[in-house]
N, C-alpha and C positions, 0 to 999 in steps of 0.2 A: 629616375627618382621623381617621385609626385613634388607637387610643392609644397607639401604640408612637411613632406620628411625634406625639403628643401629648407624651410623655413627652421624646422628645430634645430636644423646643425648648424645655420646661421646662429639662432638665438633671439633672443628680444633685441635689437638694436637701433640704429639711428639709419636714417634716410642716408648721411652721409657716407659710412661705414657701407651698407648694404651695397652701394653703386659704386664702392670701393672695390671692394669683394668681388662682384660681378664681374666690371670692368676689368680687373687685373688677371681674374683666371680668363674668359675672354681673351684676351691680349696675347698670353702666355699660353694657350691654345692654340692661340692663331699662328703665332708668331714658331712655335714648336713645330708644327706642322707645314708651314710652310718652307723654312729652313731643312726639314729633312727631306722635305720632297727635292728641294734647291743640290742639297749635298750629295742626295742616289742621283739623278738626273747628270750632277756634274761628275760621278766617278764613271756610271755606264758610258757618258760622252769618252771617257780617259780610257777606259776596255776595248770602244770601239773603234778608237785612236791603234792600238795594240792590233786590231783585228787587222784594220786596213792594209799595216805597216808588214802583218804579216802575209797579206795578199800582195804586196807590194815585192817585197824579196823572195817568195815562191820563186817566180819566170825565172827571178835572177840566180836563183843555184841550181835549175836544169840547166839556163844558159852557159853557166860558171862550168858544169860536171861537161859540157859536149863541145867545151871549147877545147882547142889544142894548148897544150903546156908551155910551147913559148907566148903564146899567146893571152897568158893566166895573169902571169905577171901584171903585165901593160892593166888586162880588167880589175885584178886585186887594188892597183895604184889610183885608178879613176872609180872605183867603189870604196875606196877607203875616202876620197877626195868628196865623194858624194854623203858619205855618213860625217862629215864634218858640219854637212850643213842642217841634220836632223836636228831634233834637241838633245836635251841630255839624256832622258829616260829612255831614250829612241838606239843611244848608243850601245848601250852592252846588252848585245846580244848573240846567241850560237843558232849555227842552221845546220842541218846535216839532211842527205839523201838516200834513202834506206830502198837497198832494189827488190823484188819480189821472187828476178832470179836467184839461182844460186849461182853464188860468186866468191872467187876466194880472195876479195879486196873485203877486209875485216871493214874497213870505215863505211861500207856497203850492204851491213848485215843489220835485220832490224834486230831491237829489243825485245825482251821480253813485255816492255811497257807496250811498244810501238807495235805486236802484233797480230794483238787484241784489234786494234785501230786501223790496220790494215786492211786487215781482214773482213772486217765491216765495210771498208770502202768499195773492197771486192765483192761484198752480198748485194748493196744499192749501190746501182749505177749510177742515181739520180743526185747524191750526194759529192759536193764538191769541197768540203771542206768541213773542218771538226776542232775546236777549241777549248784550252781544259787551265784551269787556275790552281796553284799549286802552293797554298798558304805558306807551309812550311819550307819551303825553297823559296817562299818570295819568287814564285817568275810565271809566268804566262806561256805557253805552249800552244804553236798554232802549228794545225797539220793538212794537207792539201793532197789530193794526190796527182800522181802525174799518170796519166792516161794515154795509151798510142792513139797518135794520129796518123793519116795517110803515108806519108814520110816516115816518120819511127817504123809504120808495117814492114815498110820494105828494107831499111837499113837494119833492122831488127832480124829479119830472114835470112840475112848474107849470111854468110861465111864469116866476112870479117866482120862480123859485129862483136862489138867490144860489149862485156865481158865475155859472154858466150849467145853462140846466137839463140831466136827463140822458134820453135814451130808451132803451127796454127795459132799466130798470134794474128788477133783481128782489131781491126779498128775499134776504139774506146774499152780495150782490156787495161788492167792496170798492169804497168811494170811497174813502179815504186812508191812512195812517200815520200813528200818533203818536211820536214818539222824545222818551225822555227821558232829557239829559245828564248825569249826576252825577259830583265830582268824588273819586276814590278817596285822594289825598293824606292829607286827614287821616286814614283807615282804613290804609293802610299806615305813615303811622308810629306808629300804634296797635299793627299789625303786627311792627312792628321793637323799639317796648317793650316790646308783650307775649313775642316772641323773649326778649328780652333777659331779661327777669323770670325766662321759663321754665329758661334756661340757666343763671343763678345758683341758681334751685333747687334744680337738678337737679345741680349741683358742691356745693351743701352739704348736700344731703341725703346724694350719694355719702361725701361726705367722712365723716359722721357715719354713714354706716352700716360705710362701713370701719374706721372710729375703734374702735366697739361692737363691731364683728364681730374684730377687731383683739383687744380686751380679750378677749373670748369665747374664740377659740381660742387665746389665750397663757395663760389662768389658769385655762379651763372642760375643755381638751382637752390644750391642751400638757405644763402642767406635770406633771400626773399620769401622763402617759406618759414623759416625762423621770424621774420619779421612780423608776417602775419601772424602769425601764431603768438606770438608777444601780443599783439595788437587785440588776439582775442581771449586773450588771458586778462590783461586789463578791462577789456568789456565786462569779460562774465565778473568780476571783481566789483564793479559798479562804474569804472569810469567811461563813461558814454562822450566824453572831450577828444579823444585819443581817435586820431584817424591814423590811416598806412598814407606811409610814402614810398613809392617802388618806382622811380623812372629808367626803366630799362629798355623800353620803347619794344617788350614782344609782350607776350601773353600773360604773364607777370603782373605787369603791369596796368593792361585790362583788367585782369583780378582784382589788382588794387581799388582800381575806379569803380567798380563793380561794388566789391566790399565795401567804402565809404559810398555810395550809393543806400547801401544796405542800412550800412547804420544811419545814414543823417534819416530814412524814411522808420526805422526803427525807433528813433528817438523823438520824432512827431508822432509817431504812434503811443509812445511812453505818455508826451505829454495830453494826447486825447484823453488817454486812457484813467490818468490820472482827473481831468475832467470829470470824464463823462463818473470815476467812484468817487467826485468828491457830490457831486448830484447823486448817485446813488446813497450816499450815506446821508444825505439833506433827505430822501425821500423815505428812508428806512428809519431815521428819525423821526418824519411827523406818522409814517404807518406806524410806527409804536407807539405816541401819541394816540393814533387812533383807536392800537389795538386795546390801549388802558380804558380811553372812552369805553370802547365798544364790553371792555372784560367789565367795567364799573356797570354796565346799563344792564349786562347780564346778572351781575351781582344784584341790583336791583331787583329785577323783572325775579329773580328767584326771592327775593325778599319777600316782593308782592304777591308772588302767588302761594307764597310761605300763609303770607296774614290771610290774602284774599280767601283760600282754601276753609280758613276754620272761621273767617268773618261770613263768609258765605254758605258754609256747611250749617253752620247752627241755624239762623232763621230759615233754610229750606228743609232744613230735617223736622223741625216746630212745623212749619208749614205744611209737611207730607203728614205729617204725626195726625195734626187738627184736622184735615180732609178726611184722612182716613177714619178718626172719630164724627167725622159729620155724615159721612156717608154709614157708618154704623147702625147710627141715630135712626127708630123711626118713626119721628115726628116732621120729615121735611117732606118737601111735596115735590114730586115727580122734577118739575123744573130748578127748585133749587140742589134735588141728588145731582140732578144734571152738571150743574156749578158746579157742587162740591168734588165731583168726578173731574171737571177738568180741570180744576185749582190741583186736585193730585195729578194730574197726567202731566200739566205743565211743569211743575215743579220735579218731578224725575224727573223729564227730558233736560230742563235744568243743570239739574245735581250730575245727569249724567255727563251734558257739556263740560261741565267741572274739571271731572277727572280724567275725562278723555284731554282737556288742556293740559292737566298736572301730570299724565300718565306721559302725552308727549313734549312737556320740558322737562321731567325728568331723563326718558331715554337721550335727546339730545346733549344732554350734558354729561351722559356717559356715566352716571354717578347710580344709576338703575341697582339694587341689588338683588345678585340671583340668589337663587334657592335649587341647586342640580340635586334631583332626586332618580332614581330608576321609574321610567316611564314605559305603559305599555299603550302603542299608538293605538292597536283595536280599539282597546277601552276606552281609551280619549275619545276615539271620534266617536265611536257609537250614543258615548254621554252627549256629546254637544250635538249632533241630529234628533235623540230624543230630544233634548233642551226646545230646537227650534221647528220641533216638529209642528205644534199646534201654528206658527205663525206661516208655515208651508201648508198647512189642510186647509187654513182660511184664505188663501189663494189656492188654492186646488194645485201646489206645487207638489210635484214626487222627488223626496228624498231618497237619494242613493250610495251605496256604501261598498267600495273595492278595497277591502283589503286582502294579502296573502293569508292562509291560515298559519304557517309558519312566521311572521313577523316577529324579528327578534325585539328584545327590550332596547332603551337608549337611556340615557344619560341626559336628562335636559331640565331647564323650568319649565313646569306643568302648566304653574299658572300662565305664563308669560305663551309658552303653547298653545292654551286655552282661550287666551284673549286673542292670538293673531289670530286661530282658527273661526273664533264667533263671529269676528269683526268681518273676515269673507264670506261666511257661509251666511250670515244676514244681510250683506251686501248685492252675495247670488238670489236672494230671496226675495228681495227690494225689487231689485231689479230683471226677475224674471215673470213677463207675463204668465196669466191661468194658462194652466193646461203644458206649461213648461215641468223644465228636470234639472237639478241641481244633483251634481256627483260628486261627492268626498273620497277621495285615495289617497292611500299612505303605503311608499315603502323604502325598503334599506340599499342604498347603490352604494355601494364602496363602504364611506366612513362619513354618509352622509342621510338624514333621513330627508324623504320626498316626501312633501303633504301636496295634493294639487287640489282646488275646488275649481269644479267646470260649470257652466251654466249655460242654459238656452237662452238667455235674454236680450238685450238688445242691444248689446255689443258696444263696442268702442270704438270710435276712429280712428286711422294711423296716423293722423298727426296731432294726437291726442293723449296717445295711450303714452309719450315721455311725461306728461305732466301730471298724470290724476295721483299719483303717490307726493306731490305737492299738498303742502297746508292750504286748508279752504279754497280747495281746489274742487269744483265737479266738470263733467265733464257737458258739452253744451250744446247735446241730444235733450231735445225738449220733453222726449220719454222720461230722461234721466232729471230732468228738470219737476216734474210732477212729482216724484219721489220725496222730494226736501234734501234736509241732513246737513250739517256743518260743514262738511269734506273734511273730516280728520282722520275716517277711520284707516283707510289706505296707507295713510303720513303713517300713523301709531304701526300698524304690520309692519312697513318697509324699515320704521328706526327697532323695534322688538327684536325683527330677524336680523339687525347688522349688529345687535348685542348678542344676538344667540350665534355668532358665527356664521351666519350664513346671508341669503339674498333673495328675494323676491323677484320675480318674472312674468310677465303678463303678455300672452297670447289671444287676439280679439281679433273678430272682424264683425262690423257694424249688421246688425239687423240677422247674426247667428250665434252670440254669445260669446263670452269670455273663459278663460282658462288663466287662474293665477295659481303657481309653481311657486313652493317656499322651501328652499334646503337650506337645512342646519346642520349641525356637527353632531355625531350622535353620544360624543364623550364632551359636558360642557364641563368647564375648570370652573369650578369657584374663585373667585373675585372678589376681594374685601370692596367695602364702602371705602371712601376717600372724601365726600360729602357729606353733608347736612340731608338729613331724608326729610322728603315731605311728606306732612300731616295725610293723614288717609294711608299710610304704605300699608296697611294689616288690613286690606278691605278684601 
């Protein structure tokens, strides 16, 4: 039996019970087994009692049958005087001598039991004796045979050999059988008391040992585990006061010490612990503090560039406006067109600072609203290389364009598309010496679209390239340095693409050009506003 089908017929039970259970069939196994082994051991000892006693009076009834008849008496008186001193089971018994000749003394003739058994004696020589149990008569039956020897050859040959003589009888042929009857009764109910003796001892001994073994595991095993267990029932409860007491002076009792080890370090851990959260919630109090500052300054700062946008849109729009009527004009002279041409150049680069500021605190604050329309990437980028074509012919830059001819539609904002895309591809343009190559590619990998722009240019450093997607950040190539620019436009790509669902990448090595990687989603979900929009959103 496994122990799993050991444990069902048990049942759900108690520590106590189980080693109840165990120990008693245990016991009652042992104890079973050994008593019957005790009880066959002591009746074969009582059969081969019966054997002996029948090899014992064998001699004595050939001697008895070849004695002389005055002389029988005298043996019958000192063999009766000799069975006096057998035991009792020893005493009732019959013998008889059965010859092989023919003879006409009836008491001389065998049986029909007996000739079966003779006869067998006569086939193996080798065999000296033959023993048979006889339930139903209660008696034991031991049979021997008598065998010539030296002596019997010759007084067997006479003439006067009594019953009748024998010819060619040889040394170790059989003349007869002895059998002798003894009666088993009184050894079976010797049998049946000793049974009975051995079974009450073996139910009091059980009993006493389950009694002890009883005491044992209810006050040597039990209770100390009961105790603990109390002990951690209170713990888990909340009371951390409550220690074990187990002095039993074995392993128990180390347990114990052990266990209140456990807890007294348990409960300086409790009280650290509560420490070190009541400083944790002093410090999560003043970061909330902070975080209100920090949300009030944001609130602010969107305030500011709320006003700033339309306080600073108007007089640079008047200002782009009037340039543009001055340079119309033509009554000015070479050097003041000149002015008037930079008074409008500065003020776009201006207006554009503007909104590249307003473009990148809007996406920061997440508050950006999209517009998902069906987009077709060819078409996007082919517009925006035409767009930035003439500012590549006046660097002698070659515009290139890899898309698949099958390019499926996407789901995305155009504009917001549009703007990451410009903001690189005049980046690569910026920054790629005459006689360089700037390549645009777009395509669909899974559930995602790829836009890459690569460039020849003059690259970026590796311990660089984590920062340049930082606010007013460039990078600190003095090539790159000649160039100018606020450093926002890289910021504005990297926050656009974490609204469009996806991530910007950038691949560079110093003095062979860049490779920036923008994947978006190509199903974008519309997203309500939640904010205040700023002034310029319809531009």
């Amino acid at each position: 039996m496994s122990y799993r089908g050991f444990k069902r017929l048990l049942g759900e039970t108690g520590l106590e019970r189980k080693c109840r259970y165990l120990l008693g069939a245990g016991v009652i196994l042992l104890m079973s087994v050994s008593f019957v082994v005790y009880a066959r051991q002591t009746e074969e000892l009582a059969y081969d009692q019966l054997q002996n006693t029948g090899q014992t009076l064998a001699p004595t009834v050939v001697a008895r049958h070849h004695t002389k008849a005055e002389f029988r008496d005298t043996l019958d008186r000192y063999q009766r005087m000799a069975e006096d001193e057998l035991p009792p089971q020893l005493k009732s018994y019959k013998y008889k001598l059965s010859s092989i000749n023919p003879t006409d003394n009836v008491e001389l003739q065998p049986t029909s039991d007996e000739l079966p058994i003779l006869q067998n004696f006569q086939l193996d020589p080798t065999k000296t004796e033959y023993s048979i149990t006889v339930p139903a008569e209660r008696v034991y039956v031991y049979y021997a045979p008598v065998r010539a020897g030296r002596q019997c050859v010759e007084c067997h040959r006479s003439e006067k050999s009594v019953p009748k003589p024998v010819a060619n009888l040889k040394e170790g042929d059989i003349l007869g059988m002895v059998s002798v009857r003894m009666s088993t009764e009184l050894i079976e109910t010797g049998f049946h008391q000793n049974r009975a003796l051995l079974i009450a001892f073996a139910i009091g001994t059980t009993v006493l040992i389950l009694a002890g073994s009883y005491l044992i595991i209810r006050y040597v095993i039990v209770k100390p585990v009961k105790h603990l267990k109390d002990v951690s029932e209170a713990i888990a409860s909340g009371e951390l006061n409550v220690r074990s007491e187990i002095q039993t002076g074995d392993e128990f009792e180390d347990l114990s010490i052990a266990f209140n080890r456990m807890l007294r370090n348990l409960t300086s851990m409790q009280d650290r612990n509560r420490g070190l959260i009541s400083d944790l919630d002093r410090k999560v109090d003043e970061l909330a503090r902070v975080n209100m500052a920090l949300y009030e300054s944001n609130r602010l700062k969107g305030d500011f560039l709320s006003t700033m946008s339309h306080e600073l849109r108007t007089p640079l729009n008047s200002i782009i406006g009037f340039s543009e009527v001055l340079l119309n004009a033509g009554n000015l002279s070479d050097k003041q067109h000149r002015y008037a041409g930079n008074i409008m150049t500065s003020g776009q680069q201006l207006l554009a600072l503007i909104n590249d500021v307003l473009d990148l605190a809007k996406a920061e604050s997440g508050k950006m609203r999209f517009h998902p329309e069906t987009v077709h990437a060819a078409e996007l980028c082919e517009q925006l290389l035409a767009l930035h074509k003439p500012a590549a012919e006046k660097k002698n830059v070659e515009l290139r364009l890899s898309v698949p001819p099958d390019l499926p539609a996407v789901r995305q904002d155009v504009g917001k598309l549009r703007q990451i895309l410009a903001n690189l591809i005049s980046n690569a343009i910026k920054f790629t010496p005459e006689g360089g190559r700037v390549t645009l590619a777009a395509s669909v990998v899974g559930g995602e679209l790829v836009l890459t722009v690569e460039d020849t240019g003059v690259g970026i450093a590796d311990e660089e390239q984590d920062s340049v997607f930082d606010k007013f950040r460039q990078s600190a190539n003095p090539l790159t340095r000649e160039q100018g620019g606020t450093g926002l436009g890289l910021s504005i790509v990297k926050e656009l693409t974490k609204l469009l669902g996806g991530d910007v990448t950038l691949k560079s090595e110093l003095g062979r050009g860049s490779t920036f990687t923008v994947r978006v989603t190509t199903d974008l979900k519309e997203e309500p506003l939640l904010a205040f929009d700023l002034p310029g959103e319809g531009r």
